[in-house]
NUTORKOL-347636 format. One record per atom (N, C-alpha, C): residue number from 1; residue in three letters; atom name; x, y negated, z negated. Coordinates in nm, 2 decimals, always signed. Example, Ala and Ser with C-alpha at 12.3 -4.5 7.8 and 13.67 -1.06 7.14 Angstrom:
// residues 2
<pt i="1" aa="ALA" at="N" x="+1.32" y="+0.57" z="-0.78"/>
<pt i="1" aa="ALA" at="CA" x="+1.23" y="+0.45" z="-0.78"/>
<pt i="1" aa="ALA" at="C" x="+1.32" y="+0.33" z="-0.78"/>
<pt i="2" aa="SER" at="N" x="+1.28" y="+0.22" z="-0.71"/>
<pt i="2" aa="SER" at="CA" x="+1.37" y="+0.11" z="-0.71"/>
<pt i="2" aa="SER" at="C" x="+1.29" y="+0.00" z="-0.79"/>
END
This chain:
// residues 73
<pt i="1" aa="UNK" at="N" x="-14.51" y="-5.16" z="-8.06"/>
<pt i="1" aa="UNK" at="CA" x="-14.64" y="-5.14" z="-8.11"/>
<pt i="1" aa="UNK" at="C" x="-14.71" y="-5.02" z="-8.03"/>
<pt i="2" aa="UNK" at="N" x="-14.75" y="-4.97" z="-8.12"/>
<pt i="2" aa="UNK" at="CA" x="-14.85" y="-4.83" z="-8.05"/>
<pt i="2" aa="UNK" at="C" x="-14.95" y="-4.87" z="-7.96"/>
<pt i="3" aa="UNK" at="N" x="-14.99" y="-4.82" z="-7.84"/>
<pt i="3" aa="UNK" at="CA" x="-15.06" y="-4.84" z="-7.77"/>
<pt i="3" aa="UNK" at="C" x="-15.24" y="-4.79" z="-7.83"/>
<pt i="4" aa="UNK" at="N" x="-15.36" y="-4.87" z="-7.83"/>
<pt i="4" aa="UNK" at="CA" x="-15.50" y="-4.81" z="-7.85"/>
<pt i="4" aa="UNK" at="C" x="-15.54" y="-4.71" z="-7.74"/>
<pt i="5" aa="UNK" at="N" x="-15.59" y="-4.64" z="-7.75"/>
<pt i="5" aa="UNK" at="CA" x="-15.69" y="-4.61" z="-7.65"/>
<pt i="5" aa="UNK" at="C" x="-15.73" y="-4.69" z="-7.58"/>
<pt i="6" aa="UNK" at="N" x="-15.82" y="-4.78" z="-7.59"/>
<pt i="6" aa="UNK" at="CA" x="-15.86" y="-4.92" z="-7.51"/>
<pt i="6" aa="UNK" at="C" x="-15.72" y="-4.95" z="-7.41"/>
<pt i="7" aa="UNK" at="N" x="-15.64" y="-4.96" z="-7.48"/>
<pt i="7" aa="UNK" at="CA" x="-15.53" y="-5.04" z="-7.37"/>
<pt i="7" aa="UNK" at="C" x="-15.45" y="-4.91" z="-7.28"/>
<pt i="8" aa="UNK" at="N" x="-15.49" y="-4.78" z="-7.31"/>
<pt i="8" aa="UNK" at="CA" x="-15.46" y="-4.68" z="-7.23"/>
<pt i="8" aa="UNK" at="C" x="-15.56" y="-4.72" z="-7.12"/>
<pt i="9" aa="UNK" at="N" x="-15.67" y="-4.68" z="-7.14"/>
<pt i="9" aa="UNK" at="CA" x="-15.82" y="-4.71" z="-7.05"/>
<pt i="9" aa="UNK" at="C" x="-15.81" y="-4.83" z="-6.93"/>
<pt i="10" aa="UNK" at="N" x="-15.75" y="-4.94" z="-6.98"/>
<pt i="10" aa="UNK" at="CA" x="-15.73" y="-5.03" z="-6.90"/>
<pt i="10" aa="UNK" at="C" x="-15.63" y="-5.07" z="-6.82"/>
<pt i="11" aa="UNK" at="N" x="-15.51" y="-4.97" z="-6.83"/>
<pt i="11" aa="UNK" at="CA" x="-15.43" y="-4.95" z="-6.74"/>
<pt i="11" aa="UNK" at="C" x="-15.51" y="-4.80" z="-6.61"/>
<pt i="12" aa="UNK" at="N" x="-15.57" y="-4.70" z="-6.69"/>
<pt i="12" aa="UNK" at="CA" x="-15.59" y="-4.58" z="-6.64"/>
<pt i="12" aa="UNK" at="C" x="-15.70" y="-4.61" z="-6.54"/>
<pt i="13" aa="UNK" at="N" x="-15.80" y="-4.66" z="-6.58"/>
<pt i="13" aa="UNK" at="CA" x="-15.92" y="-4.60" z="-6.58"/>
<pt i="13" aa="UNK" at="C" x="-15.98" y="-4.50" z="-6.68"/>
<pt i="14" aa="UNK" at="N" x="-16.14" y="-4.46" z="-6.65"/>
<pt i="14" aa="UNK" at="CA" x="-16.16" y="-4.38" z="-6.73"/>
<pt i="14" aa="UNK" at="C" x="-16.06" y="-4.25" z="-6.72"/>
<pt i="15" aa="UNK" at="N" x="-16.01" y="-4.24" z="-6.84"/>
<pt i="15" aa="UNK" at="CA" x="-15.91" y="-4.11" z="-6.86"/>
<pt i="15" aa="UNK" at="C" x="-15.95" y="-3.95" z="-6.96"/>
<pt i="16" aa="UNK" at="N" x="-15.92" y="-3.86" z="-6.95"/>
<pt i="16" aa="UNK" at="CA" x="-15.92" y="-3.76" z="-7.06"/>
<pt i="16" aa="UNK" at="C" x="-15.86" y="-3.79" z="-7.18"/>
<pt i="17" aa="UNK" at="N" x="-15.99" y="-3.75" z="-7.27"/>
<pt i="17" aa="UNK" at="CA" x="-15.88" y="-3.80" z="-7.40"/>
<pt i="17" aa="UNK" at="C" x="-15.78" y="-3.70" z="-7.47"/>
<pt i="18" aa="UNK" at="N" x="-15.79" y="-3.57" z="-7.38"/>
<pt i="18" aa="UNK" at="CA" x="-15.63" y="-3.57" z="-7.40"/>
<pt i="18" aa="UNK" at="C" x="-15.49" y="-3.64" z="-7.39"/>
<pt i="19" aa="UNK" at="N" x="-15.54" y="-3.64" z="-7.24"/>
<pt i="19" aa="UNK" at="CA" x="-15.43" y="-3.74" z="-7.19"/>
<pt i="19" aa="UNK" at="C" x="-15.43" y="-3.88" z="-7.22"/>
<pt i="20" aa="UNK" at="N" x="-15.53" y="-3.90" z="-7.30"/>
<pt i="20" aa="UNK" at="CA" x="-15.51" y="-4.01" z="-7.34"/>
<pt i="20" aa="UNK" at="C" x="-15.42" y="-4.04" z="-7.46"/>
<pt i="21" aa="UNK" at="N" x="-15.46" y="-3.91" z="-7.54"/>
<pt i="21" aa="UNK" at="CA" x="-15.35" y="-3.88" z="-7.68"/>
<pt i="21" aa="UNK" at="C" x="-15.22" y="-3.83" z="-7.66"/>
<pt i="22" aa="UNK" at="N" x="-15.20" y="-3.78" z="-7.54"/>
<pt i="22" aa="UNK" at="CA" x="-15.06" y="-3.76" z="-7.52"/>
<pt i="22" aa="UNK" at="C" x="-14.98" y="-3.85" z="-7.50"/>
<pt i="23" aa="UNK" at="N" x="-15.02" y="-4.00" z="-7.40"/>
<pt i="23" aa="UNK" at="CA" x="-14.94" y="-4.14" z="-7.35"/>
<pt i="23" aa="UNK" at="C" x="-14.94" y="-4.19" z="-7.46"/>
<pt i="24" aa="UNK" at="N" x="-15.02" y="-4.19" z="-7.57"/>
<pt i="24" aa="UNK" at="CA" x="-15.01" y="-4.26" z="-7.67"/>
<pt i="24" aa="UNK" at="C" x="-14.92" y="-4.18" z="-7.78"/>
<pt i="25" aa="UNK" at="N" x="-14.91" y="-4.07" z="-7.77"/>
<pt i="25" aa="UNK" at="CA" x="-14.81" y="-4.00" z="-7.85"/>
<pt i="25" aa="UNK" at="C" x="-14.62" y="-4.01" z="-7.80"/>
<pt i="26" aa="UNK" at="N" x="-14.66" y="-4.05" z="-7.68"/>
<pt i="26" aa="UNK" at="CA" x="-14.47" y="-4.14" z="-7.67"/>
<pt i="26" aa="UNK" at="C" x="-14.44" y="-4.22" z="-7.71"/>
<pt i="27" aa="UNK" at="N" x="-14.51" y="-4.35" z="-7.77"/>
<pt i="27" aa="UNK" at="CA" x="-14.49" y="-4.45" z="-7.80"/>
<pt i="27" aa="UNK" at="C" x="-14.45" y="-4.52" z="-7.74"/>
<pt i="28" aa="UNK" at="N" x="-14.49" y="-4.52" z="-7.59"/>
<pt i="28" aa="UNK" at="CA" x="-14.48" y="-4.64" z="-7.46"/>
<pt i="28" aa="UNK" at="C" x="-14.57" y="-4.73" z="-7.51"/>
<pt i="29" aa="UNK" at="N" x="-14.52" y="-4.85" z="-7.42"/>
<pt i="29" aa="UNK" at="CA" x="-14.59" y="-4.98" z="-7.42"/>
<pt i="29" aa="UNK" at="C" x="-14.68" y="-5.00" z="-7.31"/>
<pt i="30" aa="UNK" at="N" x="-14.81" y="-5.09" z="-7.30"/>
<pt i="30" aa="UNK" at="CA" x="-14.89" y="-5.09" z="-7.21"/>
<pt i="30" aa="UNK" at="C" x="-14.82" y="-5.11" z="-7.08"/>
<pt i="31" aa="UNK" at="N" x="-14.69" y="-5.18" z="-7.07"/>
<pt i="31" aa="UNK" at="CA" x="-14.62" y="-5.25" z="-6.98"/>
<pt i="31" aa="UNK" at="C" x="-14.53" y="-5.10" z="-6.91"/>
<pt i="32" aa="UNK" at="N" x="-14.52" y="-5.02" z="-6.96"/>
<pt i="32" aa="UNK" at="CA" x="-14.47" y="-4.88" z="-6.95"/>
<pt i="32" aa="UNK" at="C" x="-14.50" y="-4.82" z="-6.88"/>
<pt i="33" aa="UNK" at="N" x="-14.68" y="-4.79" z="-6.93"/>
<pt i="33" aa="UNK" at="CA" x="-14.78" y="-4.70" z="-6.92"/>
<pt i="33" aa="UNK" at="C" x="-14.83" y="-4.78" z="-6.77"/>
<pt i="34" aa="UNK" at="N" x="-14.82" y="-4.96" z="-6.75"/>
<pt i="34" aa="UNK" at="CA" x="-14.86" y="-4.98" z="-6.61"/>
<pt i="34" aa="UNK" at="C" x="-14.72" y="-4.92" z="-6.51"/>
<pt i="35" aa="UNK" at="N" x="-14.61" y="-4.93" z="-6.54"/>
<pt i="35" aa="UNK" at="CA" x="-14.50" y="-4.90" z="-6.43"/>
<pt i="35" aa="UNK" at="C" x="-14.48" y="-4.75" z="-6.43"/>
<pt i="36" aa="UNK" at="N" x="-14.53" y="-4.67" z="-6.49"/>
<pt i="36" aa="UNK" at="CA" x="-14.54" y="-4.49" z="-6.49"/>
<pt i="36" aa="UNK" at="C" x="-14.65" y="-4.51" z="-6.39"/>
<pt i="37" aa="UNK" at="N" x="-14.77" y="-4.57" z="-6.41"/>
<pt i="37" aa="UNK" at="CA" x="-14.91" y="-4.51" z="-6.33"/>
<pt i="37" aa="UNK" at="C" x="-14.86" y="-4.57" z="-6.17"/>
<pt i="38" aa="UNK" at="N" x="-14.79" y="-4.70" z="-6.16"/>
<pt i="38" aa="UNK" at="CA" x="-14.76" y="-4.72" z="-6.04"/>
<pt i="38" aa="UNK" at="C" x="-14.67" y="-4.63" z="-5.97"/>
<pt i="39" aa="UNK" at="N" x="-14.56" y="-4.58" z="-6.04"/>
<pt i="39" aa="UNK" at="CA" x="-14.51" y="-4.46" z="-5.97"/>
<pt i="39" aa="UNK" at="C" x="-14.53" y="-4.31" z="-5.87"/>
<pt i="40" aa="UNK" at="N" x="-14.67" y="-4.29" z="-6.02"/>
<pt i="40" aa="UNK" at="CA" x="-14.71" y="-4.20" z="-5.99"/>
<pt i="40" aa="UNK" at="C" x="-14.84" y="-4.24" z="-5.86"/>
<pt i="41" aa="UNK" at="N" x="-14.89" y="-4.32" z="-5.86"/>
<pt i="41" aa="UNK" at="CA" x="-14.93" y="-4.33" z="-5.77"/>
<pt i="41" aa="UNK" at="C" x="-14.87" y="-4.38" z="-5.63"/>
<pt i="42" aa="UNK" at="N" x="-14.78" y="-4.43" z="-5.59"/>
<pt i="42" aa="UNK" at="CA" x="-14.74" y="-4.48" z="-5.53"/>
<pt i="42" aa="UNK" at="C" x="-14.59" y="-4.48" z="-5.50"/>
<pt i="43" aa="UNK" at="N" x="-14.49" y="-4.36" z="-5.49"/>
<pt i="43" aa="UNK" at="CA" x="-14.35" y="-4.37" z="-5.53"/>
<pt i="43" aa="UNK" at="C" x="-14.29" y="-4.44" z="-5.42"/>
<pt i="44" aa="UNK" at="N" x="-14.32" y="-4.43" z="-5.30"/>
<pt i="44" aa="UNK" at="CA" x="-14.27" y="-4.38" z="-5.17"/>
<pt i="44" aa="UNK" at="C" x="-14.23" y="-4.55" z="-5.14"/>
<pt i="45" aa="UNK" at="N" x="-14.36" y="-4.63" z="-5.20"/>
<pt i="45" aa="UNK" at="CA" x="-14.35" y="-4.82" z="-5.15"/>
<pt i="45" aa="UNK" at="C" x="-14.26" y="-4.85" z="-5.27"/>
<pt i="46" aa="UNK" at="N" x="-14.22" y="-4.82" z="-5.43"/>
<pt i="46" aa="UNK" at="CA" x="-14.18" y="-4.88" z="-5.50"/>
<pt i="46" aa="UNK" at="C" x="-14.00" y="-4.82" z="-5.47"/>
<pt i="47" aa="UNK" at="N" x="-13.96" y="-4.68" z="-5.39"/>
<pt i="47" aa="UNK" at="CA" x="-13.86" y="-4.69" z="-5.37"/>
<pt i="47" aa="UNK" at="C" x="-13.80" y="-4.76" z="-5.23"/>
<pt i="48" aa="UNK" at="N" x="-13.89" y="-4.78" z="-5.15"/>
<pt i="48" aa="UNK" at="CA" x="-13.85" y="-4.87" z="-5.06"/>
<pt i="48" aa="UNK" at="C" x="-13.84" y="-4.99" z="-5.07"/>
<pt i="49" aa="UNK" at="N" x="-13.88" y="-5.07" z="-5.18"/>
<pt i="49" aa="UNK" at="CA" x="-13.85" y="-5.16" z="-5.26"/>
<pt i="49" aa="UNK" at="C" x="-13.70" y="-5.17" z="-5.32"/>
<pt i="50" aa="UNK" at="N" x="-13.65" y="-5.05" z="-5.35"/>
<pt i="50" aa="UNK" at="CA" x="-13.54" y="-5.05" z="-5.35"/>
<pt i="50" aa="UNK" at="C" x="-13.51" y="-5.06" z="-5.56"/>
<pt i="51" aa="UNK" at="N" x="-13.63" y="-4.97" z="-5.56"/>
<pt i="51" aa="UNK" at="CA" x="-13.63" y="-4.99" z="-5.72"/>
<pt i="51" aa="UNK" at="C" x="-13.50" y="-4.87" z="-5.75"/>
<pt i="52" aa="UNK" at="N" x="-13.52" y="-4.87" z="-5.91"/>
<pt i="52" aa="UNK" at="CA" x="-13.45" y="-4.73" z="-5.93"/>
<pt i="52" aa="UNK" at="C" x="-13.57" y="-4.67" z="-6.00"/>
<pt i="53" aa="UNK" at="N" x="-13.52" y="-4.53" z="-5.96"/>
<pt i="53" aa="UNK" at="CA" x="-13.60" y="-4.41" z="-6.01"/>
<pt i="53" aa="UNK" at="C" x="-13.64" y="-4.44" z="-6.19"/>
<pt i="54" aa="UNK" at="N" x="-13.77" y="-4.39" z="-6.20"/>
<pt i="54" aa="UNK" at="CA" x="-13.77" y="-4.45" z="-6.36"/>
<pt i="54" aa="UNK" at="C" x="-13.74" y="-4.34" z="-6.45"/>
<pt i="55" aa="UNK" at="N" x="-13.64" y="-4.42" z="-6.58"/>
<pt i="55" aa="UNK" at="CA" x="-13.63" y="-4.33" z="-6.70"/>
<pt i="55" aa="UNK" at="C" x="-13.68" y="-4.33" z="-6.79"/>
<pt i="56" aa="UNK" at="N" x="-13.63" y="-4.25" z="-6.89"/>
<pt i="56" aa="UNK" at="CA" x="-13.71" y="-4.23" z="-7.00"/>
<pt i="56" aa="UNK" at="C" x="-13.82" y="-4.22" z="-7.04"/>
<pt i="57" aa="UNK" at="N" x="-13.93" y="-4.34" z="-7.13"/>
<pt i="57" aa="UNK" at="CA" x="-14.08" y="-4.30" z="-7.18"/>
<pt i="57" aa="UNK" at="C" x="-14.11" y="-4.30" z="-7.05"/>
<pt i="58" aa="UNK" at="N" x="-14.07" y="-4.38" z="-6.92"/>
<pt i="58" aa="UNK" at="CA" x="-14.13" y="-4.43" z="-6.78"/>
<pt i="58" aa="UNK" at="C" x="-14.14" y="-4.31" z="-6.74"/>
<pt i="59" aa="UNK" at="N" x="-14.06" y="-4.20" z="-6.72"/>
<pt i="59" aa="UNK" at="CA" x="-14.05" y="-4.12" z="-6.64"/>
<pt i="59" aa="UNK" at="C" x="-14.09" y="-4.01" z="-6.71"/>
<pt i="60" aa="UNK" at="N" x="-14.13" y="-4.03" z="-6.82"/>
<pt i="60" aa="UNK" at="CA" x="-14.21" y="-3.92" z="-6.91"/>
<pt i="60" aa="UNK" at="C" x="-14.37" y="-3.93" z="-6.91"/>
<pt i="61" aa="UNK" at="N" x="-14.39" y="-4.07" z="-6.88"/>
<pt i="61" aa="UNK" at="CA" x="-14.52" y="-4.10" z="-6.87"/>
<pt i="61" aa="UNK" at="C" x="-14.56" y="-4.03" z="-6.70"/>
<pt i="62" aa="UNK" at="N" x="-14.47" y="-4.09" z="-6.59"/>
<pt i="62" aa="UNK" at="CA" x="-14.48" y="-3.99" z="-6.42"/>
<pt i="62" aa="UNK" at="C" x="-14.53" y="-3.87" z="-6.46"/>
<pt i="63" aa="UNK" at="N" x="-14.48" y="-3.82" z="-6.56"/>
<pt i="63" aa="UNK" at="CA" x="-14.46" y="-3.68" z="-6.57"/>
<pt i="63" aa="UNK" at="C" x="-14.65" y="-3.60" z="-6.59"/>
<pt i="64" aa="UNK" at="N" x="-14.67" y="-3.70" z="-6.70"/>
<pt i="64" aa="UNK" at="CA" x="-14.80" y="-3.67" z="-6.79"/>
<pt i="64" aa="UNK" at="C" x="-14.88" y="-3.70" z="-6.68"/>
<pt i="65" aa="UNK" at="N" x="-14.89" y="-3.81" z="-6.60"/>
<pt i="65" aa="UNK" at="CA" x="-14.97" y="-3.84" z="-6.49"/>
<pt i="65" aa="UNK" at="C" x="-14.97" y="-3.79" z="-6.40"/>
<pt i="66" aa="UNK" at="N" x="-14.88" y="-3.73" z="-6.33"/>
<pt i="66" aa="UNK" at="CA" x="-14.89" y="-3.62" z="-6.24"/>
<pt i="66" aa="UNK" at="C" x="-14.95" y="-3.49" z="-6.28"/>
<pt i="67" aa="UNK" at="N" x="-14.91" y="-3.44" z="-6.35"/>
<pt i="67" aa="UNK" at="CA" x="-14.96" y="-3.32" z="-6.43"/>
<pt i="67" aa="UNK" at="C" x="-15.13" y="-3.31" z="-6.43"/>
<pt i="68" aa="UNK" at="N" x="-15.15" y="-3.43" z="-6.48"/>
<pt i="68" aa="UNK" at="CA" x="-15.29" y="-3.46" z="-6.50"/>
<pt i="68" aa="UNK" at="C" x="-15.39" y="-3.44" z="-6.37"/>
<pt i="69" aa="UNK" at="N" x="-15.31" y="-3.52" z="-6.27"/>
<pt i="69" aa="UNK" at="CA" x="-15.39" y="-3.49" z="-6.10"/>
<pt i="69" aa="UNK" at="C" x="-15.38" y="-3.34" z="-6.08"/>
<pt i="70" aa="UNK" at="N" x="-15.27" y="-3.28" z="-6.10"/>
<pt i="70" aa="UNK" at="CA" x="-15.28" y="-3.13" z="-6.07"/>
<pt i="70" aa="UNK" at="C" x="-15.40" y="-3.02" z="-6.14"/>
<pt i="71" aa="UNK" at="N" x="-15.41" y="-3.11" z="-6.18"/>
<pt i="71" aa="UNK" at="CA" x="-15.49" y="-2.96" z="-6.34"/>
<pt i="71" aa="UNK" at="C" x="-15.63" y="-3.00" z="-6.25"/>
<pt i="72" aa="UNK" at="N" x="-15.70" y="-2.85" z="-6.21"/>
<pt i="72" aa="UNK" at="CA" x="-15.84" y="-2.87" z="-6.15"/>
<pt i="72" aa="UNK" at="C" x="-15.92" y="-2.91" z="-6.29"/>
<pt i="73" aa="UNK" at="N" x="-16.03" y="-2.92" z="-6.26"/>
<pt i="73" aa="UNK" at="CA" x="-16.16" y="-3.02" z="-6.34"/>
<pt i="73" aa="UNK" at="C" x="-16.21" y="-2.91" z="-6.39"/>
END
């Protein structure tokens, strides 16, 4: 099921609504969209955890959320 807006928001915080229309244009799940933002925020404790690197929407979503911290305001 498509992700709302609302359930972007509530993983993100307040977000751009671009970027808000772009996570929702992969057709990730909110459950996705929480294990992408954990990534991106935090890679360094989830691979010492001994996770594996994330694929696919997961690692498409890293992608969009990183991007997003880089772009000045």
């Amino acid at each position: 099921m498509t992700m709302t807006s609302a359930e972007v928001v509530a993983v993100l915080g307040p977000a751009d609504k671009t970027l808000v229309a772009e996570i929702i244009a992969t057709g990730a799940t909110q459950a996705e969209l929480a294990e992408a933002f954990a990534w991106a925020n935090n890679d360094e404790a989830l691979m010492s955890e001994g996770r594996h690197l994330p694929t696919g929407r997961v690692a498409a979503l890293v992608d969009l959320l990183r991007l997003d911290e880089e772009e000045p305001d």
